[in-house]
N, C-alpha and C positions, 0 to 999 in steps of 0.2 A: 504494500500500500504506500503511493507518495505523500509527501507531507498534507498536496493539496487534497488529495484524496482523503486522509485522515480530518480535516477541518472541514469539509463540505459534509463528510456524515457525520459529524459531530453539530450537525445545523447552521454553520456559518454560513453566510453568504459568500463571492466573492468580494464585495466592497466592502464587508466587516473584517475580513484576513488581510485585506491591501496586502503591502507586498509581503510575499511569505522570506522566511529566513535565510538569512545569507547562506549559511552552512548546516546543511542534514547531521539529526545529534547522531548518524550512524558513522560520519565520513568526521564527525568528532572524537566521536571512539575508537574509531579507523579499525576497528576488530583486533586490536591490536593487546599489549599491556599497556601500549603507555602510546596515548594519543599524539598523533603527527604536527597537533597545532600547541602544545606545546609552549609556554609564554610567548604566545601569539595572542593578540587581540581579534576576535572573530561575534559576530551576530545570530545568537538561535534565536525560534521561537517555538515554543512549548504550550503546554498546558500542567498544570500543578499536580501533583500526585501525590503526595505527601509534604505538610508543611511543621515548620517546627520555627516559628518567629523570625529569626535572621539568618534562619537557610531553607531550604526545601529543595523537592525534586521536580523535574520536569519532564515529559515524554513531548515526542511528534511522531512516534508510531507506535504500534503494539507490540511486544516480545523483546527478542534478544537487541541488544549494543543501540538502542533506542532513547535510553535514558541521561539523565545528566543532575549532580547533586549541585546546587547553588549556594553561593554564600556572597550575601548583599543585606548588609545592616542597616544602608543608605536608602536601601529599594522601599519607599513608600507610597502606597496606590491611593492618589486623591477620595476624599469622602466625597460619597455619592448616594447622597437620600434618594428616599426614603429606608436603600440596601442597605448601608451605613452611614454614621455621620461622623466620621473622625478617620483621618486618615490611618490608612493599616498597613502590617506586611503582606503579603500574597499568600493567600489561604488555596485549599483543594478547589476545582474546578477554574482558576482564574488562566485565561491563555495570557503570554507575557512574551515580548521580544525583547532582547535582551543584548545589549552590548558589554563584551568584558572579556577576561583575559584567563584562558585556558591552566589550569596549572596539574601539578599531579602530583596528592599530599599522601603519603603512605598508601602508594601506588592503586589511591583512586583519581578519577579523573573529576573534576568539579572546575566549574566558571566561578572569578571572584572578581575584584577589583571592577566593578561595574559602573561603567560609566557613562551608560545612557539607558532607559530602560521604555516600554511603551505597552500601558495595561490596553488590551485588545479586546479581553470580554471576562464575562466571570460566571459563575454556575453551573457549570458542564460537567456533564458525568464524565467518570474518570473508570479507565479500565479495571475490569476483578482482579487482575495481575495472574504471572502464571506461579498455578500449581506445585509447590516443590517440596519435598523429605528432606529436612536437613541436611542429608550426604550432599544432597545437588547445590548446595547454595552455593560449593565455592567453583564460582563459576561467571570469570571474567566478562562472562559476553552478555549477564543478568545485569552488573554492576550501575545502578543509578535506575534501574525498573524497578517498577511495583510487583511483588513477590506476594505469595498467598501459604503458609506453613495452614493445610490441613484438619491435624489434630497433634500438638504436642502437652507437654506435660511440664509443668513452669518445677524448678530446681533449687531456683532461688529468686527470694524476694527482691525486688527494687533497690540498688542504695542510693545513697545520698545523691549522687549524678545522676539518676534515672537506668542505669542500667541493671538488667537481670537476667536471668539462663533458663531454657526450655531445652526439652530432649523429646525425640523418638525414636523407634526401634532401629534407625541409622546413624546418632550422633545427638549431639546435642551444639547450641549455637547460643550465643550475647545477642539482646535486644535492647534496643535502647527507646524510651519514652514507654508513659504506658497512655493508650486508648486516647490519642489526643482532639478526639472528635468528640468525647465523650468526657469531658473534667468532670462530671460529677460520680461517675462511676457506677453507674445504676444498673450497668449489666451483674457488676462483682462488688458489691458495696464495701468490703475489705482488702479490694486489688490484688493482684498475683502473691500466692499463696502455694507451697511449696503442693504438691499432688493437685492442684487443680490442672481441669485441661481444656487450653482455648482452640480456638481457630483465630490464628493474626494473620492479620495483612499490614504489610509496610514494603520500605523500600529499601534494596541491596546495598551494602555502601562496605570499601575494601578498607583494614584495617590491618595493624599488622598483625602477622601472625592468619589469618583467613579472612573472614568476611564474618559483617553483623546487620541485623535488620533493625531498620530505624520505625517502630513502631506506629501507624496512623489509627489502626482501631485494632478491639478485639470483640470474640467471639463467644461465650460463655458455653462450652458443653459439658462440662462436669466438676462442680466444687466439692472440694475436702469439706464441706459443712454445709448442710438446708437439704435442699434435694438429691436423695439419695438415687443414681443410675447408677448398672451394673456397668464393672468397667474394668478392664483387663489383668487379670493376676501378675502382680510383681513380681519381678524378675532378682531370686536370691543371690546377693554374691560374698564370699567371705574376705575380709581382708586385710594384711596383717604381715608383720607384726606393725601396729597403733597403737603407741606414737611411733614412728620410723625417724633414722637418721641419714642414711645414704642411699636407703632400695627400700621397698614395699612388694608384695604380692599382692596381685586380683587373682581369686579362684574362682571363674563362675562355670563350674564343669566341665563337659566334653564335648556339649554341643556347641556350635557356634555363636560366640557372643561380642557385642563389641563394647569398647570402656575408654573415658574421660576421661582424663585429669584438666579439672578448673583451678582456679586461683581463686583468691578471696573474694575478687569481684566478681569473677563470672566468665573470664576471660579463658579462652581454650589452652591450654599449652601441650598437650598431647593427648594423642588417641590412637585406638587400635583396633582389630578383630582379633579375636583368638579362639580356638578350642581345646586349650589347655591352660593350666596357669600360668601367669605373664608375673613377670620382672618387671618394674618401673624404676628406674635410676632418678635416685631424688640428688644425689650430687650436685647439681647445677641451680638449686633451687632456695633460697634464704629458708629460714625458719618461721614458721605461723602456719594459719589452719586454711587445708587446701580442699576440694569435694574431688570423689572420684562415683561418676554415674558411668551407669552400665545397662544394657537390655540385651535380649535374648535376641540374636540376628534375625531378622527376614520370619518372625512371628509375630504374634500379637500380645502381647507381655508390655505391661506398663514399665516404663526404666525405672531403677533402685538409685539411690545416691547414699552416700556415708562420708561422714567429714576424716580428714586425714590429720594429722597434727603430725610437721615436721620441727626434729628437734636436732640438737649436735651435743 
């Protein structure tokens, strides 16, 4: 689909799209790692997919190398009663052209330094994003698109930056923001809670070490507390010795299974499949309390998490 093709079924006119954007965010991402423009100054235009105050995401097609994450603290789109009356940043649905300067920050691609901008419409539905199991996320060519996780199973709560951890029978991944369409929280009146499990949508954004989703809503399909659904037997794993100092053991049997090790926050540092018991080399790692989640491969088994404490 071309860009104009994407804004004519999206209900534009042509005299409401005037001129379309300098550069396709596909020929931005170049399919590449690391975009051909580059501290280049260059012109897109998008539509909002995710927003988070003084950045968001933007698409001008659907699916893969389509995307692009924005960072414009300067970008303020004139109030326009009765819609609003005070000028805002750029929320979901708004299309925007956008002039500024390509960069590439812990080998994501985002537009910053913005230096001319031009709000074109607002309200527009915005794509379901594709489909993905955690295994698939890290996957350069999603990087700045709207992503859809399922059914996972949250790990860990929120902290203080907004970031927290979800798993499924492929992995587990870092999100960050929770349900930003939604502040008052009325789907999960107590927010992500370790065994609850949603269905999130947000958008891809590369980090080091893999990739994390940047949170726009969630999903409520089964809380640790109120409404009781049946919902997939956990996945036992033993693990030890706890506390450890240089090496730990995950034994999760014979069948195939795979295991995480996070850090305090949430953040991934290693993972595996195994069907025997696995070695973890903590050598490289300071001291404090780490989680290692785990599930039963390619089944239907809720993942197990257990806290680690590294000591010397």
């Amino acid at each position: 689909m071309t860009l104009r093709t994407f804004f004519l079924a999206a209900g534009f006119s042509i005299a409401t799209v005037g001129a379309l954007a300098q550069t396709p965010l596909i020929e931005i991402q170049g399919q590449t790692d690391v975009s051909p423009f580059v501290d280049q100054e260059v012109t897109v235009q998008g539509k909002v997919t995710e927003y988070f105050g003084e950045t968001w995401y933007i698409q001008d097609d659907y699916g893969a190398w389509n995307g692009l994450y924005c960072v414009g603290p300067d970008v303020l789109l004139d109030a326009n009663p009765p819609w609003w009356n005070e000028p805002r940043h750029p929320e979901v649905g708004d299309v925007l052209e956008l002039t500024g300067t390509i960069e590439e920050v812990d080998g994501n691609t985002q537009i910053a330094n913005i230096t001319a901008y031009t709000h074109v419409d607002f309200w527009n539905a915005t794509p379901i994003g594709t489909e993905l199991e955690i295994s698939a996320l890290q996957d350069e060519s999603l990087e700045g698109t709207r992503v859809r996780l399922p059914e996972v199973t949250v790990v860990s709560v929120p902290d203080g930056q907004g970031y927290w951890s979800v798993a499924d029978a492929t992995g587990s991944t870092v999100l960050f923001g929770v349900d930003t369409d939604d502040p008052g929280m009325s789907e999960d009146p107590d927010g992500p809670t370790p065994g609850d499990v949603y269905k999130v949508y947000g958008a891809l954004r590369q980090v080091p070490g893999g990739y994390q989703v940047d949170v726009g809503d969630i999903d409520t399909l089964a809380l640790v507390s109120g409404i009781e659904l049946i919902e997939p037997e956990a996945f036992r794993f033993q693990l030890y010795p706890n506390p450890a100092s240089l090496q730990a053991t995950i034994d999760g049997g014979s069948a195939p299974y795979t295991w995480h090790l996070l850090d305090s926050q949430g953040l991934l540092l290693r993972e595996g499949r195994a069907t025997e018991p696995t070695r973890i080399d903590l050598s490289a790692f300071p001291v404090g309390t780490y989680t290692v989640v785990t599930a039963r491969a390619n089944q239907n088994t809720k993942p197990e998490s257990q806290q680690l404490l590294i000591i010397r």
